[in-house]
C-alpha positions as CSV (number, residue, x, y, z in Angstrom):
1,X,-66.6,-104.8,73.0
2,X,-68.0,-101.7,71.2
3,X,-64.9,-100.8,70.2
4,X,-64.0,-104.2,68.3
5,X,-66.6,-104.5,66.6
6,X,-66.1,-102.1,63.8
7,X,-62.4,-103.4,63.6
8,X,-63.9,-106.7,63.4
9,X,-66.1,-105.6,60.5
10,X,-63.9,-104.4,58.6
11,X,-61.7,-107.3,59.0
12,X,-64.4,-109.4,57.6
13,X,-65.1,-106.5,54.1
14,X,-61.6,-106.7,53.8
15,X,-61.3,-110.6,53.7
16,X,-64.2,-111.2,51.4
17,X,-62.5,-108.3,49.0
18,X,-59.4,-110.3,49.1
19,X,-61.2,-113.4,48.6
20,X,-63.7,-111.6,45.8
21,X,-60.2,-110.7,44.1
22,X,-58.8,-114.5,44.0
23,X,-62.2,-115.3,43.0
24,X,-61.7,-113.0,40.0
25,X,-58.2,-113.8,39.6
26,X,-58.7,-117.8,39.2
27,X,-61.3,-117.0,36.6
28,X,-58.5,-115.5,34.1
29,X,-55.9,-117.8,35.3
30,X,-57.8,-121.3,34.6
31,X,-57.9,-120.7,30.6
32,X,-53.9,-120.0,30.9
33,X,-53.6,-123.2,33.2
34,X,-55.4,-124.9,31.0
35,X,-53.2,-124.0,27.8
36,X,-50.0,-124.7,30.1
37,X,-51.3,-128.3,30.3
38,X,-52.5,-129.0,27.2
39,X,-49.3,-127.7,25.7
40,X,-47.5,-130.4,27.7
41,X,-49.5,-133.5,26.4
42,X,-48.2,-135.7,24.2
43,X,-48.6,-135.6,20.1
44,X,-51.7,-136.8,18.4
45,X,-53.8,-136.6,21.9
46,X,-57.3,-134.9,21.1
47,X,-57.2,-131.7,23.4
48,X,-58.2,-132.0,26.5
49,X,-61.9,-130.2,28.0
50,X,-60.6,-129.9,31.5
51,X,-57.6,-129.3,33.4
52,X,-55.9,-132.6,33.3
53,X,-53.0,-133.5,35.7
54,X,-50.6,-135.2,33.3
55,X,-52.3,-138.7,33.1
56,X,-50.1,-139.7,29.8
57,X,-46.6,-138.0,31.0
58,X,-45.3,-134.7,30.5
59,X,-44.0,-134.2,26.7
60,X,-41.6,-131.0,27.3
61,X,-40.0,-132.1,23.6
62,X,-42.7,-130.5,22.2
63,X,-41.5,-126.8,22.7
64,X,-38.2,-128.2,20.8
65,X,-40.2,-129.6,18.7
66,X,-41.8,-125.7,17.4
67,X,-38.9,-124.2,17.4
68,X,-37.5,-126.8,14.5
69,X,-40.9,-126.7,12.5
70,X,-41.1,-123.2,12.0
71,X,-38.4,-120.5,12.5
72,X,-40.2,-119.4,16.2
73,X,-36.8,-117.9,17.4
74,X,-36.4,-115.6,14.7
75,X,-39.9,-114.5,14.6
76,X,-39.8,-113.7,18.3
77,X,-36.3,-111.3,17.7
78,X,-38.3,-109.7,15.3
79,X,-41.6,-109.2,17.3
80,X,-39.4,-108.0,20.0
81,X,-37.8,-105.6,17.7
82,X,-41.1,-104.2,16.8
83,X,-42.8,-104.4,20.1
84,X,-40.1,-102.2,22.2
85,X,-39.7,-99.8,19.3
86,X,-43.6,-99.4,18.9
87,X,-43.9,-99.6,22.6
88,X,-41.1,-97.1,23.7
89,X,-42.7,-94.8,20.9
90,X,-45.7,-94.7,21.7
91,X,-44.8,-93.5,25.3
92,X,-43.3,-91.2,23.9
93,X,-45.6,-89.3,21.8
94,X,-48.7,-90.0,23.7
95,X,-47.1,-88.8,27.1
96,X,-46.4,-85.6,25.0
97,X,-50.1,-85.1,23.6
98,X,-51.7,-85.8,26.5
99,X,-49.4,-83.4,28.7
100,X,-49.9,-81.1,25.8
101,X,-53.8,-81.7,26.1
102,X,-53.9,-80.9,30.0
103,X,-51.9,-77.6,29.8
104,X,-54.3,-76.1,27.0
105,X,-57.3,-73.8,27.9
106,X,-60.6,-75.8,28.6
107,X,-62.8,-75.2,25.9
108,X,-59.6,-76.4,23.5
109,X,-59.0,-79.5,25.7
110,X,-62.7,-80.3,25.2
111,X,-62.7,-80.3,21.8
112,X,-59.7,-82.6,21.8
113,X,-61.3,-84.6,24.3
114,X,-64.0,-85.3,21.9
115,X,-61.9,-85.7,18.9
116,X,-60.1,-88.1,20.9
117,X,-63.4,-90.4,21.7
118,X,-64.4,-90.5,18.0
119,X,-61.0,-91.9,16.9
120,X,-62.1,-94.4,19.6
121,X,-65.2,-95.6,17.6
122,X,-63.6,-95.2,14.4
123,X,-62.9,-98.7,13.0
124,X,-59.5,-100.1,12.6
125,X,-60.4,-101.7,9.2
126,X,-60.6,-98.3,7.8
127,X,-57.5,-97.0,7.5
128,X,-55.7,-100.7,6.2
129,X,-55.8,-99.1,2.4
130,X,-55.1,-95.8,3.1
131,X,-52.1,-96.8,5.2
132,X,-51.1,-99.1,2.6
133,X,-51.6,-96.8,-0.5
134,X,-49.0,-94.0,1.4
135,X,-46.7,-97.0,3.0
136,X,-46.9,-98.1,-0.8
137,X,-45.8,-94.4,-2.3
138,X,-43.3,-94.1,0.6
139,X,-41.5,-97.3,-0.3
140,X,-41.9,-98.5,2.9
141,X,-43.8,-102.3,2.4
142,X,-42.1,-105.2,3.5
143,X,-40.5,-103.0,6.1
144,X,-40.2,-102.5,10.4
145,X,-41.0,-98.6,9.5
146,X,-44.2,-99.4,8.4
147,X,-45.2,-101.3,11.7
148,X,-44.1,-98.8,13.7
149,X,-45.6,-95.9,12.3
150,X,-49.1,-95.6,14.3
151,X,-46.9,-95.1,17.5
152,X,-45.8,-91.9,16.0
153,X,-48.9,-90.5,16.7
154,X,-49.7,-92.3,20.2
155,X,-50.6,-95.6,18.5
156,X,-54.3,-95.4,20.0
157,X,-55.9,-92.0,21.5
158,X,-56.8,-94.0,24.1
159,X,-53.1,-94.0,25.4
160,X,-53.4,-90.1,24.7
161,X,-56.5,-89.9,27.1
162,X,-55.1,-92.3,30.0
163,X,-52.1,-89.5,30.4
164,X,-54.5,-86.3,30.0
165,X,-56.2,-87.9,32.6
166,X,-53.3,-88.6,34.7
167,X,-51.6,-84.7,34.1
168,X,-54.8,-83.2,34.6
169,X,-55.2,-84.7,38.1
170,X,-51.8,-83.3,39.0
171,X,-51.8,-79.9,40.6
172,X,-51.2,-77.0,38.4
173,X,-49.3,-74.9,40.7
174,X,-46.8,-77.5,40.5
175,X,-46.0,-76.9,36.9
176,X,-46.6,-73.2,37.3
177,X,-43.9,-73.1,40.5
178,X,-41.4,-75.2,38.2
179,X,-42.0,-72.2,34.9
180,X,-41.7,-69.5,37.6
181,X,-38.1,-71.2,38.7
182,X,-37.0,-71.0,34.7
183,X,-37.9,-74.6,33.8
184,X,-39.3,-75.2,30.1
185,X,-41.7,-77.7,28.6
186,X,-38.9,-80.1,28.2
187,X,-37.9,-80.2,31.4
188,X,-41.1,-79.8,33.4
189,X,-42.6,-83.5,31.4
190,X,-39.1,-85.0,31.7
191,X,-38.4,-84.1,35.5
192,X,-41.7,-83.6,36.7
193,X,-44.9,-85.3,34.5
194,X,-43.2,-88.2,33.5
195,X,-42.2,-89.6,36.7
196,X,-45.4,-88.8,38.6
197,X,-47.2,-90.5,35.8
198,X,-45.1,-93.8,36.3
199,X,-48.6,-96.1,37.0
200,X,-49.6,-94.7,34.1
201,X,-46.6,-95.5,32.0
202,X,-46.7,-99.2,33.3
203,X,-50.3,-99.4,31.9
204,X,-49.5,-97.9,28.4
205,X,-46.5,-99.6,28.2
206,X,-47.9,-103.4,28.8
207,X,-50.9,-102.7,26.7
208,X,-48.8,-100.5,23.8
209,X,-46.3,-104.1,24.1
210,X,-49.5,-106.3,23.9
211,X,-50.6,-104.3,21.6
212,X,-47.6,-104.4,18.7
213,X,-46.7,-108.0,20.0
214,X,-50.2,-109.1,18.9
215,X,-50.9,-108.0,16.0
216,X,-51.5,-110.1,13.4
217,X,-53.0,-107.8,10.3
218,X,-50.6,-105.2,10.3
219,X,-47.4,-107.9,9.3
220,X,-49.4,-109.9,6.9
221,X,-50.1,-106.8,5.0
222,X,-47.0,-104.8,4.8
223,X,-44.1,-107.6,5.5
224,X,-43.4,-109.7,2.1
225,X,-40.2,-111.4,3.3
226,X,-40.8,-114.6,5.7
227,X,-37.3,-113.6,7.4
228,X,-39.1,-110.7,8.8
229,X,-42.4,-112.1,9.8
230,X,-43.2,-111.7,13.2
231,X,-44.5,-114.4,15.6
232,X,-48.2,-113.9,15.1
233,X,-48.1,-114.5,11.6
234,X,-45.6,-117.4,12.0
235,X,-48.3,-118.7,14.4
236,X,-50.6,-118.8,12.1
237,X,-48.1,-120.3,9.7
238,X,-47.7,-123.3,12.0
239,X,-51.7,-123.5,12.4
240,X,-51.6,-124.3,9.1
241,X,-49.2,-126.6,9.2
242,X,-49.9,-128.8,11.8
243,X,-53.7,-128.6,11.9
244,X,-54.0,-131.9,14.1
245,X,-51.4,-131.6,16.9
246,X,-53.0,-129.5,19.5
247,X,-50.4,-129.8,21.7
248,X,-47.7,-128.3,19.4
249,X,-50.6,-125.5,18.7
250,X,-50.9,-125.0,21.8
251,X,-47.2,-125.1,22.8
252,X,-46.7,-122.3,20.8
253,X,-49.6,-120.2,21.8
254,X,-47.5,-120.3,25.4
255,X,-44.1,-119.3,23.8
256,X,-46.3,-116.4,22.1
257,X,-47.8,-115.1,25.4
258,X,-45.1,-115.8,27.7
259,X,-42.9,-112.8,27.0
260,X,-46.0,-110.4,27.4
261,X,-46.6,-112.1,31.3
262,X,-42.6,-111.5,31.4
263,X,-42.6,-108.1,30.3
264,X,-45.8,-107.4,32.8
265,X,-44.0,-108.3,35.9
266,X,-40.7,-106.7,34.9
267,X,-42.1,-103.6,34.7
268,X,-44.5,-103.9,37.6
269,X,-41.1,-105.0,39.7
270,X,-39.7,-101.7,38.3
271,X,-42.3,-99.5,39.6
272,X,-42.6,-101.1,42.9
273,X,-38.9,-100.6,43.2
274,X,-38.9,-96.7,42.3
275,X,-39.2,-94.0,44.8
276,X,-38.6,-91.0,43.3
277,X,-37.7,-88.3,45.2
278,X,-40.4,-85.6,44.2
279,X,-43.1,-88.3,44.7
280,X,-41.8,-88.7,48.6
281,X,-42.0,-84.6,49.0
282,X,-45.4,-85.0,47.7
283,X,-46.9,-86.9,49.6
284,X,-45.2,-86.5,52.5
285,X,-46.8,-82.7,51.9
């Protein structure tokens, strides 16, 4: 009896974490469920304040129906042209800077630490002329380049900071062993950094993704041509057009957000899929 007891306790913490968890999960799921339903209702139906279960029919027309008001499918090519280019980039060059950051003597890293947090507080709304004045000079307005640019220096520091902390939790003998064997800086992020930071690269990779897919300022100030607009600014486009039919609104809010859910669960399929070989010797060590 003693001795099931404690398994019996932790039975139960375990449980009501799980059940805490679905608790917490629901929460962020019911606004989504609520979109998904509201999308499907039919035109000219005020929206609805609760999750309904289809008491009019289910109008699926109306996700045709977007795509013929306002050029959605080439707004989406270009968004997705902008968010794996800003996305891919920005793993790049933050990856670098942060395993840069966590090789460098610690009263360096601290000071880049720090310069690191300020950028965190500085507003974004700061540097729209500045960016737009050199963009301007450049002769980059009204083009992908001048989306794109912020990933070439990490996109956010905050990206820069999540792999510092990631490398800096990683052994150092590991990278000393693998410079002792004749391996450079090249080779010990590509073979060695990179793929033990792979939970890490899933992170910066949705929110980097999220982040480029999303944004809304950035394309209505440097893009003049409405063949490139991406699909934030051509949701705002159909907000202004069709200021009465929720469920078309709605409709495509859910073609907006769907390919970031998509791109979510691709990746986190990826990862659970990978076994690389170092991380077995690791921690089977």
């Amino acid at each position: 009896m003693n001795h099931r007891q404690p398994f019996s306790r932790g039975r139960l913490a375990r449980l009501g974490w799980h059940a805490a968890a679905l608790a917490v999960a629901a929460l962020f799921l019911a606004p989504l469920l609520w979109v998904v339903s509201a999308s499907l209702q039919p035109v000219g139906l005020p929206p609805a304040r609760t999750i309904g279960w289809f008491p009019h029919g289910v109008a699926w027309a109306n996700y045709g129906e977007i795509f013929r008001l306002v050029p959605l499918a080439q707004q989406i090519a270009n968004s997705l042209l902008v968010s794996v280019t800003g996305a891919t980039l920005t793993i790049l060059t933050a990856s670098w800077a942060g395993y840069a950051m966590a090789q460098m003597p610690p009263a360096v890293r601290g000071w880049l630490v720090g310069l690191a947090l300020l950028l965190l507080l500085a507003p974004t709304s700061a540097v729209w002329l500045p960016r737009y004045v050199l963009f301007a000079h450049l002769g980059l307005i009204d083009t992908y380049v001048a989306l794109v640019a912020p990933a070439l220096m990490g996109a956010k520091s905050l990206f820069v900071l999540m792999y510092f902390w990631h490398f800096r939790s990683v052994t150092p003998e590991l990278f000393e062993s693998a410079w002792l064997d004749g391996a450079g800086v090249w080779t010990s992020w590509r073979r060695i950094a990179l793929p033990l930071a792979r939970p890490t690269t899933l992170a910066v990779a949705v929110l980097a993704f999220s982040h480029f897919w999303s944004d809304f300022v950035d394309p209505l100030l440097f893009l003049k041509s409405p063949e490139r607009f991406t699909v934030a600014v051509g949701l705002r486009m159909f907000q202004q057009m069709e200021t009465t039919h929720w469920a078309l609104l709605l409709a495509a809010v859910m073609v907006m957000i769907a390919p970031v859910i998509l791109f979510y669960f691709v990746l986190q399929g990826a990862l659970q899929r990978s076994n690389h070989p170092l991380r077995r010797s690791l921690q089977g060590g």
